[in-house]
N, C-alpha and C positions, 0 to 999 in steps of 0.2 A: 399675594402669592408671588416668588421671585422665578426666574427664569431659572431653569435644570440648566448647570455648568454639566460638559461632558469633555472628557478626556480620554482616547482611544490609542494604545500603542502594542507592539512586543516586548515581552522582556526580553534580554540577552541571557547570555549565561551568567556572565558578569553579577547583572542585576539576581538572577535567580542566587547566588550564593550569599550576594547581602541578602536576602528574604530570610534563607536559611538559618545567616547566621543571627539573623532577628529573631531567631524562632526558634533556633534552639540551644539549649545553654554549653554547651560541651560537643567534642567529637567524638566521644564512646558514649553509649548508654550506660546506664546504671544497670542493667541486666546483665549487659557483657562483661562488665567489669565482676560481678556476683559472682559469675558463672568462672570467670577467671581464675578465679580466687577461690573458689571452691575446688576445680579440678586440678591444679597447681599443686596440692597438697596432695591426691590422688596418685600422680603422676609421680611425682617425689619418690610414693609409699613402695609403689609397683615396682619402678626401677631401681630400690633399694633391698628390695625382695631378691628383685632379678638378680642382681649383681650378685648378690651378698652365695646364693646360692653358686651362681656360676664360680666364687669364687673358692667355693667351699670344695664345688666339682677336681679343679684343679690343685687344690692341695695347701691352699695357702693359708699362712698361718693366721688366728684370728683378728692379730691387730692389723694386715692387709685387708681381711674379709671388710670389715666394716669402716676402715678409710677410705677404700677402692666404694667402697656401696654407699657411702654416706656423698662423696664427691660428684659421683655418677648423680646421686637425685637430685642433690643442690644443682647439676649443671641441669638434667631434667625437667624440673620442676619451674625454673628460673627461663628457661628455652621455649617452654609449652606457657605460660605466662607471657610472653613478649611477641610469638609468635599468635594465639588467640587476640592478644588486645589487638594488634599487627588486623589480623582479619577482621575484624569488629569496628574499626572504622567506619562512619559513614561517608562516604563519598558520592554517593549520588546527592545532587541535590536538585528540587524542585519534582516536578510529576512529568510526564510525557507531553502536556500543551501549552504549559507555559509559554516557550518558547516558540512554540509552531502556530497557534493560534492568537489572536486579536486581543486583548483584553481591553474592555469599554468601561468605565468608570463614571458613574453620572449621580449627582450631586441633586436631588431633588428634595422636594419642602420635608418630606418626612422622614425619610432614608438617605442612605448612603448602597447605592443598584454595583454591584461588580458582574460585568458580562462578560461571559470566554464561551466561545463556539453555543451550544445549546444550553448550558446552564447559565442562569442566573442567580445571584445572590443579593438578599436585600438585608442591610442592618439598619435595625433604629439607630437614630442619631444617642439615642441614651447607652446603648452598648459602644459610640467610641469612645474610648477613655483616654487618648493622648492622642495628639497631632502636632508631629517636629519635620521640620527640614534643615538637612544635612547631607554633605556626600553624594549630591550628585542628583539626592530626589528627596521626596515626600514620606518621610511616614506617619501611616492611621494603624494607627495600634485598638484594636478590638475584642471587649471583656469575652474571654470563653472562647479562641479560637486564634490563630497565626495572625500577626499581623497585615497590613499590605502596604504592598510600596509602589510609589508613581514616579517614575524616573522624570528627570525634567526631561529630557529629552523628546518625550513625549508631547511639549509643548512646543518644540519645533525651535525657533528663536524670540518665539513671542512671548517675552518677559512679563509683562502684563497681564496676559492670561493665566501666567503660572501664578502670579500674586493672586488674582484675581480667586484662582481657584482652590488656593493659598487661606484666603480671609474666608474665605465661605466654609472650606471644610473648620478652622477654628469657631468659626461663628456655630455653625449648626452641632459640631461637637461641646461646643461650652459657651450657650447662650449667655451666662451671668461674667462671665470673662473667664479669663485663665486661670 
């Protein structure tokens, strides 16, 4: 039985948008872009309606009616598209305690423990499926859920230990080697 490696620090914000962007592939979803895309053409339909009558209201002759109504949706339609993608940005990232709360990280014979405030979380070492360092930290990439990242910083300036803790999570993530 070897000794439980533990590792205790905060993320920053910083570090919560690498998480992020390890986590998620894009900055729109695929829903909002759907949705985009769907009402876009909606929106077109309406204000070509609109127009086309207001212009009918006023007298103008048919090849104004529907240049005037055909330009209005294209700018419509084109407006209401850039402006929806525009709001559908993600830009929050990470959860409320990331940041505020401790996160404890400990490396024991059969799992891999992540603690923040009252919850814990235990993965089999069979569910990591990759562990790289780059950029500042650590990432354990995990089948079936976000990755997670150990910033070095968290090690303080003791290089050693971050190897140390380094070789154990590759070891217990990939017994037979890499």
């Amino acid at each position: 039985m070897t000794e439980p490696l533990t590792v205790a620090g905060l993320l920053t914000e910083k570090d919560v948008r690498k998480l992020t962007r390890l986590a998620r592939g894009g900055t729109v979803g695929p829903t909002a872009v759907y949705y985009a895309g769907v009402t876009a053409p909606i929106i077109s339909a309406s204000m070509s309606v609109l127009m086309r009558n207001a212009m009918i209201m006023v007298g103008a002759s048919p090849y104004w009616q529907w240049l005037i109504a055909a330009l209005v949706a294209a700018f419509a339609g084109i407006a209401w598209y850039l402006i929806f993608i525009r709001w559908s940005y993600r830009h929050a990232h990470g959860r409320d305690t990331e940041t505020s709360l401790e996160t404890q990280i400990d490396l024991e014979d059969d799992a891999l423990i992540v603690r923040r405030g009252g919850i814990e979380t235990r993965a089999d070492w069979a569910s990591v499926s990759d562990v790289s360092a780059s950029g500042g930290h650590i990432t354990v990439r995990l089948t079936g859920t976000a990755p997670l990242i150990i910033p070095y910083n968290w090690f303080g300036k003791n290089k050693a230990a971050r190897q140390a803790f380094l070789a154990r999570l590759k070891e217990k993530a990939h017994p037979d080697g890499p």
